[in-house]
N, C-alpha and C positions, 0 to 999 in steps of 0.2 A: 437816726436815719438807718432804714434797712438795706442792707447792700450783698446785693449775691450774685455768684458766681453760677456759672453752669457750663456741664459738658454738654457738648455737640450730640456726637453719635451714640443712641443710645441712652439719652437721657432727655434729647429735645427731638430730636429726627432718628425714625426706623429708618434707617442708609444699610441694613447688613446687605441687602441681595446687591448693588453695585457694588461692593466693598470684595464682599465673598468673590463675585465673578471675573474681578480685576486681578485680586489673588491667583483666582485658578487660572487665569490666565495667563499671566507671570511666571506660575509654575509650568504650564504645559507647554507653551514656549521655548522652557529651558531644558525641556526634556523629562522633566518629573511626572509622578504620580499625581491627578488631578485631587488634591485634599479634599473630603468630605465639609460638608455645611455643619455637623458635631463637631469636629476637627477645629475649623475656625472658626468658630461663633465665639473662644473663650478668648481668641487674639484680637478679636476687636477692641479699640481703644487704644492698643499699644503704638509705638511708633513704626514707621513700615519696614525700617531695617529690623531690629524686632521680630517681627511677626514672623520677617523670612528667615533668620536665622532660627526662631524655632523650627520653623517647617525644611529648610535646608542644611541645617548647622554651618557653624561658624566657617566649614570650607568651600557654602555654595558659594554662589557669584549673585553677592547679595547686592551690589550695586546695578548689575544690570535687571535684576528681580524689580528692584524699584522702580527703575526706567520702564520696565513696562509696562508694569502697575498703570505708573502714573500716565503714560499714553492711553490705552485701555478706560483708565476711570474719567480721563477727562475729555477724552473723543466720544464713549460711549455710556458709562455708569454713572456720572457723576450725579445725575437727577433723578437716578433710579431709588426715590426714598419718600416718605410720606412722613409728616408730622405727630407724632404721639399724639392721641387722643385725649383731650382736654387741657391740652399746652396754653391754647388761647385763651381757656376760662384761668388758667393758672397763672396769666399774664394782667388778665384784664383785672382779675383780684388785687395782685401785687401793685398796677397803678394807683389803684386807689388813694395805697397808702405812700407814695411816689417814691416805691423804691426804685435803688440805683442798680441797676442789671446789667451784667457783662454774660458773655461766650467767653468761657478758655477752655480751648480745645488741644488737642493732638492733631486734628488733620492741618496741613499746612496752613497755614494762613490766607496763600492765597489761593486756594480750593474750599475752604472756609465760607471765605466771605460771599462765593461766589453763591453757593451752596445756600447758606443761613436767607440772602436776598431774594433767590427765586421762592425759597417757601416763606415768606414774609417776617422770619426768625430775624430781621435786622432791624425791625420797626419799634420792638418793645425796648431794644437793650441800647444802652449808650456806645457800647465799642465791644468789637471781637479780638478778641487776644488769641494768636498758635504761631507755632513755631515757623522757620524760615526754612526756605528748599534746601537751605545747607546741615540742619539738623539745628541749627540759634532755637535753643529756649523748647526741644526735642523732649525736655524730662518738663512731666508734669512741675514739678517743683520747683523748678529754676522759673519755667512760666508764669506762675503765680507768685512767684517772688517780684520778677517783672510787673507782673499787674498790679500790685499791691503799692510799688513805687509809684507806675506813672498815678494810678488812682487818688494818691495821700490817703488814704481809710486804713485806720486801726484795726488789724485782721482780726483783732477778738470781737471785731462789731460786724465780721462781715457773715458770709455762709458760701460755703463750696455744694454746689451738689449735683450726682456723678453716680454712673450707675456700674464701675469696676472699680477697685483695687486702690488703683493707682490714684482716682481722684481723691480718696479716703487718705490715702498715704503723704500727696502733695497737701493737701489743706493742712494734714496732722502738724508737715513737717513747717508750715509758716504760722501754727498755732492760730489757724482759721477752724473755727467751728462746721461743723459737715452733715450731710444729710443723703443718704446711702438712697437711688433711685431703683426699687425693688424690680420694675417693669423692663430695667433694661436689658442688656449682653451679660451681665455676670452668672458664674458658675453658682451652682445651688447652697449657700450655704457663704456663700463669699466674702459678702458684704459683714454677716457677722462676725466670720473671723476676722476682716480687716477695723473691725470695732469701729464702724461707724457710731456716732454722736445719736442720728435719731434714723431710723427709718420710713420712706412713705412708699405705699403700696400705688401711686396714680399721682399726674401730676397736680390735680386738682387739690392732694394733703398738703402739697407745701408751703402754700401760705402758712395758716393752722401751726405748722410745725416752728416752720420758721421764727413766729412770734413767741411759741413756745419758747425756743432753742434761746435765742437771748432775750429772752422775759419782760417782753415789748407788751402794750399794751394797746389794742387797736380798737 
């Protein structure tokens, strides 16, 4: 049985223009310099205290930065995003063979789900996995430690795939096999240093890949 994982932003839904706008919103709010769309394109993915601690350091007033965020993105941004291009041929491939598909993401969980339902990202996968409004299960890796438990699947049969850093790093660190998604938010060169497993250029490679990666035969 093939069983994978996938991130949210950036790997299944273009979400940067609400993401970015809620940020700059957050910050001009607080008094700051409104961040460039270069600036935060590399902090997508991360968690939101995170992001403003890079952009504020550790002595803004990074609790209320979130607080805004999250009014901002959920009154106004939150559906400001469109599906990757060929997510659904990449979906309808994968039933064939009846794999088990989850979301584990970084945006909360319940901005998540809300999110993944209106662009029909809830239909293909059995359950969405993210963190709690209190920061519960906030590191990629503690999340898919979680997911892997409630799941019972033996992580060397499953696949992570994630288009920064951090999903390369969480999958590494539960000894889940990975799959680096070239199309997303990461810096140029990213994905290789963080030595992803296999690379796809569209989400349409990953079946293909996937089969490859644990040496399935379809």
């Amino acid at each position: 049985m093939l069983t994978i994982f996938f991130d949210l932003d950036g790997t299944l839904l273009d979400s940067q223009s609400g993401i970015m706008s809620s940020i700059q919103h957050a910050i001009i709010e607080l008094g700051g310099e409104e961040p460039s769309s270069e600036e935060l394109r590399g902090l997508i993915g991360m968690p939101l205290p995170n992001i403003f601690a890079n952009l504020m350091g550790e002595g803004g007033n990074i609790a209320a930065a979130v607080d805004l965020y999250r009014d901002h993105y959920t009154e106004e941004a939150m559906f400001d995003a469109l599906p990757y291009e060929g997510v659904g041929e990449m979906f309808d491939e994968l039933a064939k063979v009846e794999a088990r598909l989850f979301i584990a993401t970084a945006k909360p969980q319940v901005y998540a789900h809300q999110v993944a339902e209106h662009f029909g990202l809830l239909e293909p996968v059995e359950r969405l996995f993210g963190p709690e409004l209190d920061g519960t299960y906030a590191d990629k890796t503690d999340l898919l430690q979680f997911a892997l438990d409630e799941i019972g699947e033996d992580p060397s049969k499953c696949i992570m795939v994630g288009d920064r850093q951090m999903d390369i790093f969480a999958a590494k660190n539960n000894d889940i096999p990975n799959i680096g998604a070239l199309w997303g938010y990461a810096d140029h060169g990213e994905l290789h240093m963080a030595e992803a497993d296999m690379l796809a250029g569209a989400p349409e490679e990953v079946p293909e890949i996937a089969y490859d990666l644990l040496g399935l035969e379809v």
